[in-house]
C-alpha positions, 0 to 999 in steps of 0.5 A: 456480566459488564465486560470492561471497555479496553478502547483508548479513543473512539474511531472518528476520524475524517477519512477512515471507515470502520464497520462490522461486516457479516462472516458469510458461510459458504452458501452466503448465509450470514453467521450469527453472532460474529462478525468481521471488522472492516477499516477502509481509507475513504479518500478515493480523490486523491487514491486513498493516500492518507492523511495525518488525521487517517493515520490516527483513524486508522491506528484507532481503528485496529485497536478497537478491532483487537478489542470487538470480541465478536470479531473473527478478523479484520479487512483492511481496504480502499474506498473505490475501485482505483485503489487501495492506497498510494501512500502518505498525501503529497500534498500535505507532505509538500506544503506542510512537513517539506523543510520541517523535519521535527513535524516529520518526525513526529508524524512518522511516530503515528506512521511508525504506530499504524504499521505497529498497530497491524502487525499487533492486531489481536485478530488475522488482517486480510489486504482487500487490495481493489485497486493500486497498492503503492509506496507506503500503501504496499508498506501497510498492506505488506504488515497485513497477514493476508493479501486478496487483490483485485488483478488490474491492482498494481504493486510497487515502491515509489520513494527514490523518485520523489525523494524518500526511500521506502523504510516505513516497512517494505526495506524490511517486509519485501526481502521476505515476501520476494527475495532480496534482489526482486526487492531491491528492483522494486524499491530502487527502480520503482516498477509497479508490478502487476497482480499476476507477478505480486502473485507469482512473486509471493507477494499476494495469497490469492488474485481474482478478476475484476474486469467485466466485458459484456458480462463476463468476466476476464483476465486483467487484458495489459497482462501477459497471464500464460507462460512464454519464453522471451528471446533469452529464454526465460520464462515470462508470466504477468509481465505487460504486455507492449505495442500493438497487444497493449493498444488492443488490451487497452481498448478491451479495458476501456469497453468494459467495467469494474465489478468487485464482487469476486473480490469481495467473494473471495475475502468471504471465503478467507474469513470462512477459513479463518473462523473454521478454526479454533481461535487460540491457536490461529491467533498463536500461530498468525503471532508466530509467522509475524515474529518474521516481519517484527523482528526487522520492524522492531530493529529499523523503525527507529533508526529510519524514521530519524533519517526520513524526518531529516531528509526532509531537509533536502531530498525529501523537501525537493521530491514532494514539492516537485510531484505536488507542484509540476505538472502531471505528466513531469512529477519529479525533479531533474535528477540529471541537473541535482545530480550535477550540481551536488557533483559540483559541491552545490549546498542543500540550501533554498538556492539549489532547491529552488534551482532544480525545482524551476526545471521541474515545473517548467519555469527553469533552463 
């Protein structure tokens, strides 16, 4: 029978992966016949931020996955070992949208459309996180349905330090994933979390190590992974471990080395849980549990990406320029001195921009 191609475009764009990789039953053996999609962002120089032509890859890349009917699932992923993706490229955003909101605007259609993309892909999306998830990389793991991590991975939000705010998702998702005041600690403060408390939190279905020392594996060493009580009383789990532990740990971290293959392990037992299933109703009921995130996607996503495209007017022109342009150990603007100058009535003009900008890469008072 000739079956009907439902594609719009081919996958080809630079900085993004598309392959079948084999459904493995629980002795390793390949599964004849299906297959799972695996779309990875392949920009491990600069941490798997994504570039505009990425996020068009990345949208092709789901459509066609919704479309591979020998496929059971797909694995959304990160080239590497360091991360999964930090967001949108800051370099791009610096010298390219930074001060032109209508360009910004119609990126944030394509970004709007990848997390779209996700959330409507007709097969279960699994996050193989094998390394940092931040920003708008947390937001595009979060539409995910699954979350497998590697436990030296780090979570967390990074848009009121660098002039944004994080409404490309994780305003909406993380409320559900954590609760709303956890939520709101990671998206105003911007704290990485580590693995073991995304995990604890909600946030993750299943961490695994990736840490090797002298061939075996261990825990992620900067964590706290047992449960204690610090001087309040509360109970302490996955939190970082500080002064003395934290050298110690750091040294263990740098004796040993990355091996992802528990990682990998793991997706393979998820994608064998998945296929194990009859398929119409796993897809009705991935449908329904996402109706949860869709429902605040659907009502919000217009709304912010209007503010976020203006805001690269002011906030957003000055917090990417400040981290792509200053030095690497002083990536964000002078809060102190914006904050005084728009006290005193100051104008979001080139003058007040220039100004706080010239503290933050150094040539400034």
């Amino acid at each position: 029978m000739h079956l009907k191609n439902h594609e719009l475009a081919p996958v080809a764009h630079a900085g993004v992966r598309y392959e079948e990789v084999p459904v493995r039953d629980p002795k390793g053996v390949a599964v004849e016949g299906l297959h799972a999609v695996r779309i990875s962002l392949d920009n491990p120089s600069q941490l798997n931020s994504y570039t505009t032509e990425m996020v068009k890859g990345v949208i092709l890349g789901f459509r066609k996955a919704s479309n591979d009917r020998a496929a059971v699932a797909v694995v959304f992923t990160g080239t590497g070992t360091r991360a999964f993706c930090t967001g949108g490229n800051t370099a791009e955003y610096a010298e390219y949208y930074a001060g032109r909101p209508e360009e910004y605007r119609q990126y944030m259609r394509l970004f709007n459309d990848m997390v779209s993309a996700i959330l409507e892909c007709d097969k279960p999306v699994v996050c193989r996180v094998n390394g940092m998830r931040i920003a708008g990389g947390q937001e595009i793991g979060m539409a995910c349905d699954f979350t497998v991590a590697s436990d030296l991975a780090l979570f967390g939000q990074a848009g009121p330090k660098h002039g944004s705010a994080p409404d490309g998702g994780s305003t909406d998702f993380l409320p559900l994933f954590v609760g709303v005041e956890a939520a709101m600690e990671s998206c105003t403060l911007c704290k990485t979390w580590s693995a073991h408390k995304a995990h604890r939190l909600g946030l993750v279905t299943r961490i695994v190590p990736a840490l090797k020392v002298d061939g075996r594996f261990v825990a992620n060493p900067l964590v706290v992974t047992d449960r204690w009580l610090d001087e309040q009383g509360r109970v302490v789990h996955g939190e970082a471990k500080e002064g003395a532990d934290r050298e110690a740990a750091k040294a263990l971290l740098a004796r040993g080395e990355v091996d992802l293959s528990l990682l990998d392990k793991a997706v393979d037992e998820l994608l064998w849980s998945l296929v194990m299933t009859m398929p119409g109703c796993l897809s009705k009921t991935v449908e329904s549990v996402r109706k949860h995130k869709l429902e605040h996607w659907d009502r919000n996503r217009e709304s912010n990406r209007a503010w976020l495209a203006l805001n690269m007017t002011s906030e957003g022109r000055l917090g990417f320029r400040a981290f792509h342009e200053g030095p690497k150990d002083r990536r964000e603007a002078d809060f102190l001195h914006l904050r005084r100058r728009v006290a005193e009535g100051a104008a979001w003009d080139d003058a007040l921009l220039e100004d706080v900008l010239s503290r933050t890469v150094g040539t400034g008072a």
